[in-house]
C-alpha positions as CSV (number, residue, x, y, z in Angstrom):
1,X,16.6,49.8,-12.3
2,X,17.8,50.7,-9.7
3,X,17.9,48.0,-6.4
4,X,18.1,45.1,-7.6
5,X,15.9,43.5,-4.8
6,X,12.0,43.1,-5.0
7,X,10.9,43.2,-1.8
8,X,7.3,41.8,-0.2
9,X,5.8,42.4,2.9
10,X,3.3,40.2,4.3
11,X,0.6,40.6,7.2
12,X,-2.8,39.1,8.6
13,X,-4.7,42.4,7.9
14,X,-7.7,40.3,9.5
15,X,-7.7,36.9,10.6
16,X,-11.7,36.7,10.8
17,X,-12.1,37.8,7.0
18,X,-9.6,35.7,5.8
19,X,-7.3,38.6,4.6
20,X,-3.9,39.1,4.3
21,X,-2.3,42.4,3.2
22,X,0.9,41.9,0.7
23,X,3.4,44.6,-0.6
24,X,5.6,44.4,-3.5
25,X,8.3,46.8,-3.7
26,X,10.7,47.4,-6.6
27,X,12.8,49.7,-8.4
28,X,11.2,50.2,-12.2
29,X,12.2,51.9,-14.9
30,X,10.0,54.9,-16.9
31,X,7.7,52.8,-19.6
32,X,5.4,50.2,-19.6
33,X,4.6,48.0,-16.6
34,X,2.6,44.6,-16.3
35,X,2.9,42.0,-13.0
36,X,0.8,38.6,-12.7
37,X,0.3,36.4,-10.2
38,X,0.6,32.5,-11.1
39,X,-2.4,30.7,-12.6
40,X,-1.1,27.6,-11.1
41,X,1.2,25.8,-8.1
42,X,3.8,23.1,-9.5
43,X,2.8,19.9,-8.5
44,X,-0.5,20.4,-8.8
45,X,-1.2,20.3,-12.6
46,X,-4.8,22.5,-12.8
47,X,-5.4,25.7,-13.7
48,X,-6.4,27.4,-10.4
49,X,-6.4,30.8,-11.4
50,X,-5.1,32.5,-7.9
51,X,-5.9,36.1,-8.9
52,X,-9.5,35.7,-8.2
53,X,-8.3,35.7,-4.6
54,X,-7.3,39.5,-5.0
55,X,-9.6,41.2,-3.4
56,X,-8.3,45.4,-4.0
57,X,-4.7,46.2,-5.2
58,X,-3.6,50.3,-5.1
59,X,0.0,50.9,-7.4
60,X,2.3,53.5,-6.1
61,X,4.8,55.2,-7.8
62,X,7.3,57.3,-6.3
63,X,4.5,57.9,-3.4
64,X,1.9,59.1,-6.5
65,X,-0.9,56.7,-7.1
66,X,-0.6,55.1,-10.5
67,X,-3.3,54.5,-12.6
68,X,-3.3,51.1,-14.1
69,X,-5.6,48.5,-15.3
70,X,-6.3,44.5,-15.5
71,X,-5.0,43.2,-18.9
72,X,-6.3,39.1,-18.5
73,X,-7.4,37.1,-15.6
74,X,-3.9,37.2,-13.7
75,X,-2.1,40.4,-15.2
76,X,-2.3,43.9,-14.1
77,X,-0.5,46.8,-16.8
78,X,0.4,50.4,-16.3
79,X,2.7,52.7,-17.5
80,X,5.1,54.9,-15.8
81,X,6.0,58.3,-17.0
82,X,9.0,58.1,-14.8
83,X,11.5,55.6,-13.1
84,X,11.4,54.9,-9.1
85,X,10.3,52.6,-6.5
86,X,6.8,50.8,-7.8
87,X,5.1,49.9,-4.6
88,X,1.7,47.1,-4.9
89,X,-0.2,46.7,-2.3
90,X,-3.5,44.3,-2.5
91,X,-5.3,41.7,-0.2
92,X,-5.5,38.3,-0.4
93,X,-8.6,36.1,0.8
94,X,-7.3,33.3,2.1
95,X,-10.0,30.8,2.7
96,X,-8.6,27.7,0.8
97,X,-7.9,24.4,3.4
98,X,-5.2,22.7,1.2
99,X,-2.0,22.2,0.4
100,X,-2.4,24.1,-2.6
101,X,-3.6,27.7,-1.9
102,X,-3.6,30.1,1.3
103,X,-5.5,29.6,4.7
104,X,-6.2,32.2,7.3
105,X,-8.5,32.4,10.4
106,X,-8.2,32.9,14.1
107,X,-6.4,30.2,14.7
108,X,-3.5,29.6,11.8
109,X,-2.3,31.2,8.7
110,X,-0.6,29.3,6.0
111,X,0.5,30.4,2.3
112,X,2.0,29.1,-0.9
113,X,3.5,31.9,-2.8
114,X,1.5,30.9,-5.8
115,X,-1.5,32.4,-3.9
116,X,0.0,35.8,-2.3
117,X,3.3,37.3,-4.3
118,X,2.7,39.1,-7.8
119,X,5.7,38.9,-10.0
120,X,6.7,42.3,-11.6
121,X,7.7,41.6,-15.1
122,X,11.7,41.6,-15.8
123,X,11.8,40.5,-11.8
124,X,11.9,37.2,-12.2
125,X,15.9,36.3,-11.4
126,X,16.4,39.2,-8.9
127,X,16.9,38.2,-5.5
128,X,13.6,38.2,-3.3
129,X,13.4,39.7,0.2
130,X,9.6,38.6,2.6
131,X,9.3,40.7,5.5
132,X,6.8,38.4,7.6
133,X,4.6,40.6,10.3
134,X,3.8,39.7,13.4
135,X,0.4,40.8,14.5
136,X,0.0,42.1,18.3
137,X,-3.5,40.9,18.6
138,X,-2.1,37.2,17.9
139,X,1.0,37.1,20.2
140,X,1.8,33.5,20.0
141,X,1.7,32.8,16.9
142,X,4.5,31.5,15.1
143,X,6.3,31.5,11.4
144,X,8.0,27.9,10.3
145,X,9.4,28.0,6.6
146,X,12.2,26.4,4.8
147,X,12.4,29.6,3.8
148,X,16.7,31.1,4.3
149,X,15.9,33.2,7.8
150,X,18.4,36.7,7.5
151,X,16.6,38.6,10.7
152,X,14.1,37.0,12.6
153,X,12.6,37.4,16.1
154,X,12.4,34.1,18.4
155,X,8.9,33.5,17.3
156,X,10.4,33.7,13.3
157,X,9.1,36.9,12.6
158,X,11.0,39.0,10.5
159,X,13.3,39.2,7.0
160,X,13.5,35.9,5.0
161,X,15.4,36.2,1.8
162,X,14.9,33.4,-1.9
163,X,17.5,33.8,-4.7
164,X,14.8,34.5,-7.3
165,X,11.1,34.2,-7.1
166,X,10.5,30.3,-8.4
167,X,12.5,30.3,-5.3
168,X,10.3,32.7,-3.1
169,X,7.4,30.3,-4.6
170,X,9.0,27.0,-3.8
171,X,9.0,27.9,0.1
172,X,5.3,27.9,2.2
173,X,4.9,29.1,4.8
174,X,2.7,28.2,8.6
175,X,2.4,30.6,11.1
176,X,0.0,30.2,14.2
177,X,0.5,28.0,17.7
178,X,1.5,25.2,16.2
179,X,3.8,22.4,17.8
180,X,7.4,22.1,16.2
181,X,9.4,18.3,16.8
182,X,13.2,17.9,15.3
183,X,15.2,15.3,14.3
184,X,18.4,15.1,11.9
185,X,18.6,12.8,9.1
186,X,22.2,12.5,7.7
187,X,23.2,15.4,9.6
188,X,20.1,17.6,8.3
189,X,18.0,19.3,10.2
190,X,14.4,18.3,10.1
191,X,11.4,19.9,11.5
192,X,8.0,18.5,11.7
193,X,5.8,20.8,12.3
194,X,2.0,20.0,13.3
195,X,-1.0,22.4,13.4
196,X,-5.0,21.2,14.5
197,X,-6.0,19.1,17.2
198,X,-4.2,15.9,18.3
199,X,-3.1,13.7,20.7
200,X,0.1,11.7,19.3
201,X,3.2,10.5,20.0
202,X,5.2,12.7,18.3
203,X,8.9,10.8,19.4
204,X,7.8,7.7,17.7
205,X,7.3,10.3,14.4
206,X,10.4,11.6,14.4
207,X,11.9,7.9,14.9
208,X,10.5,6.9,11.7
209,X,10.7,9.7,9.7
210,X,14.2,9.6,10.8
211,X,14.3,6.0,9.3
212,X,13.1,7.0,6.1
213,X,14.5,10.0,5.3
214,X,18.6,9.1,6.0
215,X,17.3,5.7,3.7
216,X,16.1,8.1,1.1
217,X,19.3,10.7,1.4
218,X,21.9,7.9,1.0
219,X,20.3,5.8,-2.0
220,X,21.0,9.0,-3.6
221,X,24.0,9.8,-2.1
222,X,25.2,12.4,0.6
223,X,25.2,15.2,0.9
224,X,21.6,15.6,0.7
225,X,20.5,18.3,-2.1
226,X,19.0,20.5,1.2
227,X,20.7,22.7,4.4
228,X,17.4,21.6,6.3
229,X,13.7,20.2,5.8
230,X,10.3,21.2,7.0
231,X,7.1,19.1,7.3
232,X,4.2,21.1,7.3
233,X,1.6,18.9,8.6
234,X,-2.0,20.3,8.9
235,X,-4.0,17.9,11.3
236,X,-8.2,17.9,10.5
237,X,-11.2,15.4,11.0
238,X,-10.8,14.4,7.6
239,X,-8.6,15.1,4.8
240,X,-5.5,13.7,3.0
241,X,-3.1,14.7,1.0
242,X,0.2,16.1,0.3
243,X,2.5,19.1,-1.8
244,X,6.3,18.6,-2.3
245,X,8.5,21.6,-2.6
246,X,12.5,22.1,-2.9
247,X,13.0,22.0,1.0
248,X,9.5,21.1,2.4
249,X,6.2,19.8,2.2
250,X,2.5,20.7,3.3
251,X,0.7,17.5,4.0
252,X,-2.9,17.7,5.1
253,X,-3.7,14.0,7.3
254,X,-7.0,13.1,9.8
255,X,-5.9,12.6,13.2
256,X,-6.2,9.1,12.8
257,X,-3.0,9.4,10.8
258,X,-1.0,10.0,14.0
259,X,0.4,7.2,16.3
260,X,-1.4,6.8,19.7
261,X,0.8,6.6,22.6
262,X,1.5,3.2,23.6
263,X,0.7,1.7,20.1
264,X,3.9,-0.3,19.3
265,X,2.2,-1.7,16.1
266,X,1.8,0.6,12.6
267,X,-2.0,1.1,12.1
268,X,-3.1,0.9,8.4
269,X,-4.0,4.9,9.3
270,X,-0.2,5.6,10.2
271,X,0.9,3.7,7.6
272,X,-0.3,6.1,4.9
273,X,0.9,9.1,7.0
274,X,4.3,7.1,6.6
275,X,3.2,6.5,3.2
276,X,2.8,9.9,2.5
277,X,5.8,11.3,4.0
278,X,8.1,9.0,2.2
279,X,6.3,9.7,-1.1
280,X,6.7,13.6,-0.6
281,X,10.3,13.4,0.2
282,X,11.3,11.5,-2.7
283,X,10.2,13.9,-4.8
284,X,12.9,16.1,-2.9
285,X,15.0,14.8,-6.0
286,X,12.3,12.9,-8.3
287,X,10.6,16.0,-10.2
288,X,12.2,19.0,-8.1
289,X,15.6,18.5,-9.1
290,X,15.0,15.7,-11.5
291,X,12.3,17.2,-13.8
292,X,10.8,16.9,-17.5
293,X,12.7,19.3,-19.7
294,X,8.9,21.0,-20.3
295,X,9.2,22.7,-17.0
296,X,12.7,23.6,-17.6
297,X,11.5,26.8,-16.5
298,X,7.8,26.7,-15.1
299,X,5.2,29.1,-17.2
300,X,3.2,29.1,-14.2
301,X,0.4,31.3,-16.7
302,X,-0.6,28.4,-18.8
303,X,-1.0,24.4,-19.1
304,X,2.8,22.8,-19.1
305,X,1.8,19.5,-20.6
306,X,4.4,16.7,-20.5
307,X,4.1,13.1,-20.8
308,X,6.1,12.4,-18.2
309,X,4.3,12.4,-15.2
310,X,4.1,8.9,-15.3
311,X,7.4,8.4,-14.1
312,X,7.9,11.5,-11.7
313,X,4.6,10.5,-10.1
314,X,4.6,7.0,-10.6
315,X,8.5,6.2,-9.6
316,X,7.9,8.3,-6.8
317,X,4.5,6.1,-6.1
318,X,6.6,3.1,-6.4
319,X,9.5,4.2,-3.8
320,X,7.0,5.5,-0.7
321,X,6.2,2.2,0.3
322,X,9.3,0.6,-0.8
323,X,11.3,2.3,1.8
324,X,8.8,1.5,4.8
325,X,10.2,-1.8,4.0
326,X,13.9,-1.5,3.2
327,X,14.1,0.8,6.7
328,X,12.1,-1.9,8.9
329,X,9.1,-0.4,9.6
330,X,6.9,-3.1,7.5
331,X,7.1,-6.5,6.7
332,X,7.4,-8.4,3.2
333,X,3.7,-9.2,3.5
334,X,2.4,-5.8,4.1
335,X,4.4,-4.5,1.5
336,X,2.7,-6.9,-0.9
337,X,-0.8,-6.3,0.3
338,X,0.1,-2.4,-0.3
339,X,1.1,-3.1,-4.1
340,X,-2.1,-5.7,-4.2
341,X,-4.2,-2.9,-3.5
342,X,-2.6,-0.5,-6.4
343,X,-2.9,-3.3,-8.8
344,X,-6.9,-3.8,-7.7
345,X,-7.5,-0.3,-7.8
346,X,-5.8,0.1,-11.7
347,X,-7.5,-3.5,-12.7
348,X,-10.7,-1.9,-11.5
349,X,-11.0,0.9,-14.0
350,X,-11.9,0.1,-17.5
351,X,-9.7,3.5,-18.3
352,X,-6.3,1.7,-18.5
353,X,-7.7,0.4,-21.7
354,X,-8.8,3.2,-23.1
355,X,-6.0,5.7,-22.3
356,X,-2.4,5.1,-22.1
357,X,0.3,6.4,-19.2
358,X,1.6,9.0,-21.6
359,X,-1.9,10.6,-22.6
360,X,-2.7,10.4,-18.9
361,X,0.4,12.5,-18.1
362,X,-0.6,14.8,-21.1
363,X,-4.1,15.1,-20.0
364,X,-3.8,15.4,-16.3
365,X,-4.9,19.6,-16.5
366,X,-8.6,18.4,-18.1
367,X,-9.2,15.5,-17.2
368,X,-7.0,14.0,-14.4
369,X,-7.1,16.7,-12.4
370,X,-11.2,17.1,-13.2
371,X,-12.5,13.8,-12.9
372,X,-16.3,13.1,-13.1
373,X,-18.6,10.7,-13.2
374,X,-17.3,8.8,-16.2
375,X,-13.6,8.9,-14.5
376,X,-13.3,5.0,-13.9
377,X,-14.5,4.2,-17.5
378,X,-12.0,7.0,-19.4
379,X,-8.8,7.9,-17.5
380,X,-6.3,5.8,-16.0
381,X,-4.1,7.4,-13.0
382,X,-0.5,8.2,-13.9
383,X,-0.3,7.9,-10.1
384,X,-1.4,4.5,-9.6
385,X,-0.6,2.5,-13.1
386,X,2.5,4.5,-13.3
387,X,3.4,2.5,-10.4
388,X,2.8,-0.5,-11.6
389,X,4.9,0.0,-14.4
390,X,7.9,1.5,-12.2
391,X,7.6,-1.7,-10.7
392,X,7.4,-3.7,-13.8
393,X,10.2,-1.7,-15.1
394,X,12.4,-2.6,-12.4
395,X,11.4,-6.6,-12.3
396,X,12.1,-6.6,-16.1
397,X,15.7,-4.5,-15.6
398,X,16.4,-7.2,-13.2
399,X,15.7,-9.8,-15.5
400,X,17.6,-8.8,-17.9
401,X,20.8,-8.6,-16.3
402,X,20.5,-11.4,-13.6
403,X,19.5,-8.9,-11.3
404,X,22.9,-6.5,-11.6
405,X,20.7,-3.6,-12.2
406,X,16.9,-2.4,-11.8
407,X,15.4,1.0,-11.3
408,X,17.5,1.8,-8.4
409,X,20.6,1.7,-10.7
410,X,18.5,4.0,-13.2
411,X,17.3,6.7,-10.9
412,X,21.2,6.7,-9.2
413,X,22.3,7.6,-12.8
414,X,19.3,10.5,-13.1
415,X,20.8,12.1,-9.9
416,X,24.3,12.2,-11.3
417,X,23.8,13.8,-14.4
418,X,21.5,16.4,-12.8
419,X,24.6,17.1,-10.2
420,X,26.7,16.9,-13.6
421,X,24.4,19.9,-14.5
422,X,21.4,18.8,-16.7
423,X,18.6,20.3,-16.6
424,X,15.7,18.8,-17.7
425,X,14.8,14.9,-19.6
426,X,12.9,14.5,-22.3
427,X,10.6,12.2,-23.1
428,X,12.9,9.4,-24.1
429,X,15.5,9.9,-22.0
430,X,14.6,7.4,-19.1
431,X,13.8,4.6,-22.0
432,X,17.8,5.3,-22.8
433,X,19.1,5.0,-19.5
434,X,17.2,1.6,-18.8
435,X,18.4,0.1,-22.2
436,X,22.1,1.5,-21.6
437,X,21.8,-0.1,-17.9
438,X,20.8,-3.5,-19.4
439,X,22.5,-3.4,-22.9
440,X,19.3,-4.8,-25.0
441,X,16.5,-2.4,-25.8
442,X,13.5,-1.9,-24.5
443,X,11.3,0.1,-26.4
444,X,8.8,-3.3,-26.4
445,X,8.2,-2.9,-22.9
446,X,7.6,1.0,-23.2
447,X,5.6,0.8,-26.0
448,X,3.4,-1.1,-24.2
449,X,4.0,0.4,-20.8
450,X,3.6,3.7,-21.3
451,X,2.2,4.1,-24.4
452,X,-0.3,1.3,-25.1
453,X,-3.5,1.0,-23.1
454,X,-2.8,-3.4,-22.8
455,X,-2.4,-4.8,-19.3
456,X,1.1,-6.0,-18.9
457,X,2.4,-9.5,-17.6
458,X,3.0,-8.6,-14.3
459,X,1.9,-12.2,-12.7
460,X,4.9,-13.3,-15.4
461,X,7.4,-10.5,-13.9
462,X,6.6,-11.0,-10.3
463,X,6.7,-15.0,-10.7
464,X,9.8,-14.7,-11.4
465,X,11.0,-12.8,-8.1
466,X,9.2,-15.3,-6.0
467,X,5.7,-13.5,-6.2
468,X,2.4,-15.1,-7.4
469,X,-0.4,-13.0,-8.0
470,X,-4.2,-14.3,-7.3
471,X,-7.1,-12.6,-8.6
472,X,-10.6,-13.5,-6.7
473,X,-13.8,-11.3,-6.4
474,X,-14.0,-9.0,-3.9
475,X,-15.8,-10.4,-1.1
476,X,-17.0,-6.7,0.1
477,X,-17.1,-3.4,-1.1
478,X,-14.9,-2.6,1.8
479,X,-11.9,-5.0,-0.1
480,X,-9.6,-3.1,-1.3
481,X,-7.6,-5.9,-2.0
482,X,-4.2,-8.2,-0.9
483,X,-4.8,-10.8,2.1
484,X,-8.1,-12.3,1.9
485,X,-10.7,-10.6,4.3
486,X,-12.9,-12.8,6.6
487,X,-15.6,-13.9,4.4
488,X,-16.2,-15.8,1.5
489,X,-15.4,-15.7,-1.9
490,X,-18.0,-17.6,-4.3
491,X,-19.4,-16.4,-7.3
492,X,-21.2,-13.1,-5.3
493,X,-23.6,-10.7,-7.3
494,X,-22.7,-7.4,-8.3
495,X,-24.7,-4.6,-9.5
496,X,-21.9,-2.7,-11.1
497,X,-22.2,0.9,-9.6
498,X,-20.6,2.9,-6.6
499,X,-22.3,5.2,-4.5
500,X,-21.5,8.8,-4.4
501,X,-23.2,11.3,-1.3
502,X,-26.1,9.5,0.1
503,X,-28.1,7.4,-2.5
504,X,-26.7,9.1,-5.4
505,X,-25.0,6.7,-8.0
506,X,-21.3,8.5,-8.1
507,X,-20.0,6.0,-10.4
508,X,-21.5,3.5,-13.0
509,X,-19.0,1.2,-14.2
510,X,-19.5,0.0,-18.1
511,X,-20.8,-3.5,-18.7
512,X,-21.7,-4.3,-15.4
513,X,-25.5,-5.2,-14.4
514,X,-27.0,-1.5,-13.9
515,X,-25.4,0.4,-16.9
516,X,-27.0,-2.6,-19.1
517,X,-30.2,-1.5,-17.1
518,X,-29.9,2.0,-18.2
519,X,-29.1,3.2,-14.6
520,X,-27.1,6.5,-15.2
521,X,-24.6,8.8,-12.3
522,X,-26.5,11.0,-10.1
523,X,-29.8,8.6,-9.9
524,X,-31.0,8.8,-6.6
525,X,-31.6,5.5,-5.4
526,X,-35.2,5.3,-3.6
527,X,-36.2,1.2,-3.2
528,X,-34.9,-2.0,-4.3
529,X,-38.3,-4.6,-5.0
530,X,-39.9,-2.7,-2.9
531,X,-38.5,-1.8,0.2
532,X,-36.7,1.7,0.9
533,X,-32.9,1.5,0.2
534,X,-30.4,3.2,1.9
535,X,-26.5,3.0,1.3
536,X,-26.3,0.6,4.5
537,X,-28.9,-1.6,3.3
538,X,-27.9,-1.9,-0.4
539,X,-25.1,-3.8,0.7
540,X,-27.0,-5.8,2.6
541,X,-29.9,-6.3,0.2
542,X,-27.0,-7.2,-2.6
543,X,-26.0,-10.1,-0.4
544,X,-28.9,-12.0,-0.2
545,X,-29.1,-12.3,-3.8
546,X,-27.2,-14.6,-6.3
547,X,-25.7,-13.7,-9.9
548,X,-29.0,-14.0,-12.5
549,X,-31.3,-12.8,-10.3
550,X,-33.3,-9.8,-11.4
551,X,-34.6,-6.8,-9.0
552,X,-36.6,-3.8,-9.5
553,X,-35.2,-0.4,-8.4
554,X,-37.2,2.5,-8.0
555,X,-35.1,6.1,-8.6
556,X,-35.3,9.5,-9.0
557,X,-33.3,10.9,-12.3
558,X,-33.5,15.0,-12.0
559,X,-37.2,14.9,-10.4
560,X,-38.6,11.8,-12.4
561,X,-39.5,8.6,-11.2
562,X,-37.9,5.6,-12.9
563,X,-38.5,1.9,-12.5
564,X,-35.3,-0.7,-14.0
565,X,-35.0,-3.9,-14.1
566,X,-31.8,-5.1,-13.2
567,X,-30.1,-8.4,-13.4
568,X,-27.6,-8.8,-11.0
569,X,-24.1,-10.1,-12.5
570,X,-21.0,-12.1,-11.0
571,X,-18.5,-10.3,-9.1
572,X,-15.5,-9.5,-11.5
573,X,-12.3,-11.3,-10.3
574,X,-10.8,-7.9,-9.9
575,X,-9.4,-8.2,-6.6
576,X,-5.7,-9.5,-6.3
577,X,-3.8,-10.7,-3.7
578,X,0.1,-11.3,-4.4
579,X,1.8,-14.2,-2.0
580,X,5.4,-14.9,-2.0
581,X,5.9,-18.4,-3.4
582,X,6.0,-21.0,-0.9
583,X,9.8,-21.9,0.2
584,X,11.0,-18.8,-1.7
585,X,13.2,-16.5,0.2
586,X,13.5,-12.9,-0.7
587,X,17.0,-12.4,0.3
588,X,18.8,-8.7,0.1
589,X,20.2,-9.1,-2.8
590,X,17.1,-9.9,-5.0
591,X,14.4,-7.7,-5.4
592,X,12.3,-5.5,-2.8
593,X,15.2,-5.3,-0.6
594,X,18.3,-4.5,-2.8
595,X,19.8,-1.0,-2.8
C-alpha cells in the first residue's frame, strides 16, 4: 500500500429519507479484497447486525468500477487485478432513535461509527481521516464530537482525524441546531451538548456535572485519562438511557430529566439524569480503559462473551449514586432509599436463584439483552445484582481490615496497573486484588457472589456499618421501594402478575396466585367477577379484596375466551427499606463517605 491513511467522507445525502452517503478511500494492493461493517457497538452486548442498514454500495478502483460481491451478512469481497486507491461508496439509512445506531431527519443527525464506517481488511491500525460535510440546504446545523478536530469550520465542519479505527468507532457524532454548555472539571474541558425540545436550567447542569466529574477524576487520580469530554444528550417525550465511549457519551433522557428554573431541590427525575451521567462517566475508566482481557481487542463480528460484566457494569452501578452523595448533591437517606430500590427490584425476581452473576454476564447476548416474558423468573441483571454485590464486596473488604480498605482501595489499584500497561483482567483477577488488599481469601464470598444463585447476608454486612434493612410488602404497585409510602402495610392481596400494553399480562411471576390459576403472558384481561377491567381499575378492584379470597377473571388467550379462578395471595415481603441505626453516625471515615 501505498498511503497509509483510510480516509471517510460523510454527508446527509437526504435528511427526509433518512440517508447518509459514506466514502471509504484507501490505497490496496493487487489481490483479494473483503471490508465489513461491525455486527455490534461495545457496550451494548447484542448482535445488531448494522449492515442491513446499507442500502447500495458501488466499489471503485482506480476510477474503474469493481465488480464484487456479499460474502456473509456484514462482509463485502472482491478482487483486484491491480493495486491503487479502492474508493466505497454506499448509503446508510439512518432511522434508529438510540444511543446505539444512527439517526437522521430534518431536524438532527447523529451516528456511532458502528452504524456508518466499513473497515477494509488489513486497515484496522492505520490512522483514520472523517471529512464531515456540511449540507447548504441545512445551514445551521452543527457537528460536536470528541472526535481530535485537524480543519474545521466554526460550525465543526470539516477534517477530524482517530489513530486507528476502534478509535474512529469510539467517537459519535451530533450534528444539527443543538445547544452546546461548558464547564471544566480538573482542568478538562467538558461540553454538554443537548438536542430536542426543553426548557432547563442548563447553569445548574453544568454545576453538578461539574461536581461529579472532578470527584470522579481525582478518586482515580489526575491527570484525567481524556484532553476533553462530550455529553451527547438527546432530549425526547420519553426515553432513557445511556452509551459510554473513550471521551463521550450519548445519553437519551425525557425532558423531565432536566432541572426547572427556580427548582433549588433535586427531583427524583433529575436525579436519574444525575444518575445517569455519573454512571456513564465512570466507565471513562471502568470497562474503557479497565476492561475484561476477552475484549482485549473487540471482534466486533461475533458474540465476545465474558463473565465479567458483573463487575464493569455492576461496580460502575454501584459508584453513580455513590458519588451524588460523596459530592453533596444528596443526602445519606436518599442514597439509601436509592440502594433500597436496587435490592427490591433484585429480591423481586425469582431469577437470582436460578442464574448466577457470572452466567448472567455470559448470557447477556441471548438472554439479557432479549428478555421476554419469562425474564423475572430466569435471568437476574448483572446491572442490578452486580451492584449489590459491589456493595457487599466493599462492606465485607471493610470488615475485614477494620475498615483500612474496601473497593475504592481495589479499583485505585486496577487504574494503576492499567497506567503500568496491562491490558486486560481475567476472570480471577479482581478476586486477587480484593484478597491481596485484605490479606485472607475470599473465594467464599465469590463463590457465592458471583457464582452461586443464594441471596447473600447483606442485612448482616450493612448492620454492621450502621444500616438495618426492613423488608415489608409493598403497599402499591407504584412502590419501588426505601422510605415507606403513605399507606398502609398489612397483609394486602396480590395476584402475582404485571401488566404489559393495555390489559395484556407482560409478566407472570411463578408461585404467585394467577400462575397457580393457569393465567399465562399475553392474556388479555377482559372482567374481574364480572365487571369490565381495565389497568386502572385492577388496582383498584385488588384493593378491596383480602388474601384467600377467590375471583373469577374472564380473558382472551390468542382469540379464546377463558374463565380462572383465582385465589388471591399475601403480598410477598419484597419491598425493603434500609434505615441508618438510630444514634449511629456515618462519619467520613467509615463507609459511604470514605475516599
Amino acid at each position: 500500500m501505498t498511503d497509509a491513511v483510510v480516509r471517510y467522507r460523510l454527508k446527509v445525502l437526504d435528511a427526509a429519507a433518512h440517508l447518509f452517503e459514506v466514502e471509504c478511500r484507501v490505497a490496496v494492493d493487487q489481490g483479494t479484497l473483503n471490508w465489513t461493517l461491525p455486527d455490534w457497538i461495545p457496550g451494548s452486548y447484542m448482535i445488531r447486525e448494522f449492515a442491513r442498514h446499507v442500502v447500495t454500495m458501488d466499489a471503485i478502483l482506480n476510477d474503474e468500477r469493481l465488480d464484487f460481491q456479499k460474502l456473509s451478512k456484514s462482509r463485502w469481497g472482491a478482487m483486484a487485478t491491480q493495486s491503487g486507491e479502492l474508493c466505497l461508496r454506499y448509503q446508510v439509512y439512518a432511522w434508529d432513535l438510540s444511543v446505539r445506531g444512527a439517526h437522521l431527519d430534518q431536524t438532527h443527525g447523529f451516528f456511532n461509527g458502528t452504524s456508518v464506517f466499513v473497515s477494509v481488511g488489513g486497515t484496522e491500525l492505520m490512522p483514520q481521516q472523517l471529512d464531515i460535510a456540511a449540507n447548504a440546504k441545512l445551514p445551521l446545523w452543527q457537528v460536536a464530537t470528541a472526535m481530535q478536530s485537524v480543519e474545521v469550520d466554526e460550525n465543526g465542519f470539516g477534517l477530524y482525524s482517530a489513530e486507528s479505527y476502534d478509535e474512529l468507532l469510539d467517537h459519535p457524532v451530533e450534528m444539527g441546531t443543538f445547544e452546546r454548555v461548558c464547564f471544566e472539571a480538573c482542568g478538562v474541558p467538558h461540553e454538554v451538548v443537548l438536542t430536542g425540545r426543553y426548557h432547563a436550567d442548563l447553569r445548574r447542569v453544568c454545576q453538578d456535572l461539574k461536581k461529579i466529574c472532578e470527584a470522579q477524576i481525582r478518586f482515580f487520580g489526575e491527570p484525567a485519562p481524556m484532553d476533553r469530554y462530550v455529553f451527547m444528550v438527546m432530549v425526547v417525550g420519553k426515553g432513557y438511557g445511556g452509551l459510554e465511549h473513550r471521551s463521550s457519551t450519548a445519553l437519551m433522557i425525557s425532558r423531565e430529566n432536566l432541572p426547572a428554573f427556580g427548582d433549588s431541590a433535586i427531583s427524583d427525575d433529575y436525579l436519574k439524569f444525575l444518575g445517569l451521567c455519573s454512571h456513564e462517566y465512570f466507565h471513562t475508566w471502568n470497562v474503557k480503559r479497565i476492561r475484561p482481557a476477552e475484549f482485549v481487542p473487540f471482534d466486533l463480528s461475533r458474540e465476545m462473551h465474558t463473565r465479567q460484566l458483573w463487575a464493569f457494569e455492576g461496580i460502575t452501578s454501584y459508584y453513580d449514586d455513590l458519588f451524588l452523595l460523596r459530592t453533596g448533591l444528596i443526602t445519606t437517606e436518599r442514597y439509601l432509599d436509592l440502594v433500597s430500590q436496587t435490592v427490591t427490584r433484585v429480591y423481586r425476581g425469582a431469577g437470582r436463584h436460578k442464574q448466577s452473576l457470572s452466567d448472567s454476564s455470559f448470557d447477556a447476548w441471548t438472554k439479557f439483552y432479549k428478555q421476554d416474558e419469562n425474564a423475572p423468573n430466569a435471568i437476574v441483571s448483572y446491572y442490578a445484582k452486580g451492584m449489590l454485590v459491589a456493595m457487599a464486596l466493599d462492606l465485607v473488604m471493610r470488615m475485614r481490615t477494620d475498615n483500612r480498605v474496601g473497593l475504592d482501595q481495589l479499583m485505585q489499584s486496577l487504574w494503576r496497573e492499567f497506567v503500568a500497561g496491562k491490558e486486560g483482567i481475567d476472570e480471577r483477577h479482581i478476586e486477587r486484588i480484593a484478597e491481596e488488599l485484605c490479606g485472607s481469601s475470599l473465594s467464599e464470598f465469590f463463590d457465592a457472589a458471583v457464582r452461586g444463585v443464594e441471596d447473600l447476608p447483606l442485612d448482616e454486612y450493612l448492620a454492621a456499618h450502621g444500616v438495618e434493612m426492613r423488608w415489608r410488602a409493598a403497599v402499591s404497585s407504584e412502590d419501588k421501594g426505601g422510605a415507606l409510602e403513605r399507606g398502609s402495610s398489612i397483609d394486602r392481596a396480590a395476584i402475582g402478575l404485571q401488566l404489559g400494553e393495555g390489559n395484556r399480562v407482560g409478566f407472570v411471576f411463578h408461585d404467585g396466585a394467577a400462575h397457580v390459576a393457569g393465567i399465562s403472558a399475553g392474556d388479555e384481561l377482559i372482567s374481574w367477577d364480572g365487571l369490565r377491567l381495565s389497568p386502572t381499575n385492577l388496582r383498584k378492584q385488588l384493593s378491596r379484596h383480602v388474601p384467600g379470597d377467590t375471583v373469577v377473571l374472564m380473558v382472551f388467550r390468542r382469540d379464546e375466551l377463558m374463565e380462572f379462578a383465582v385465589e388471591l395471595q399475601s403480598a410477598p415481603l419484597d419491598t425493603c427499606s434500609l434505615l441508618t441505626k438510630e444514634g449511629r453516625d456515618l462519619v467520613r471515615d467509615e463507609w459511604l463517605l470514605s475516599e
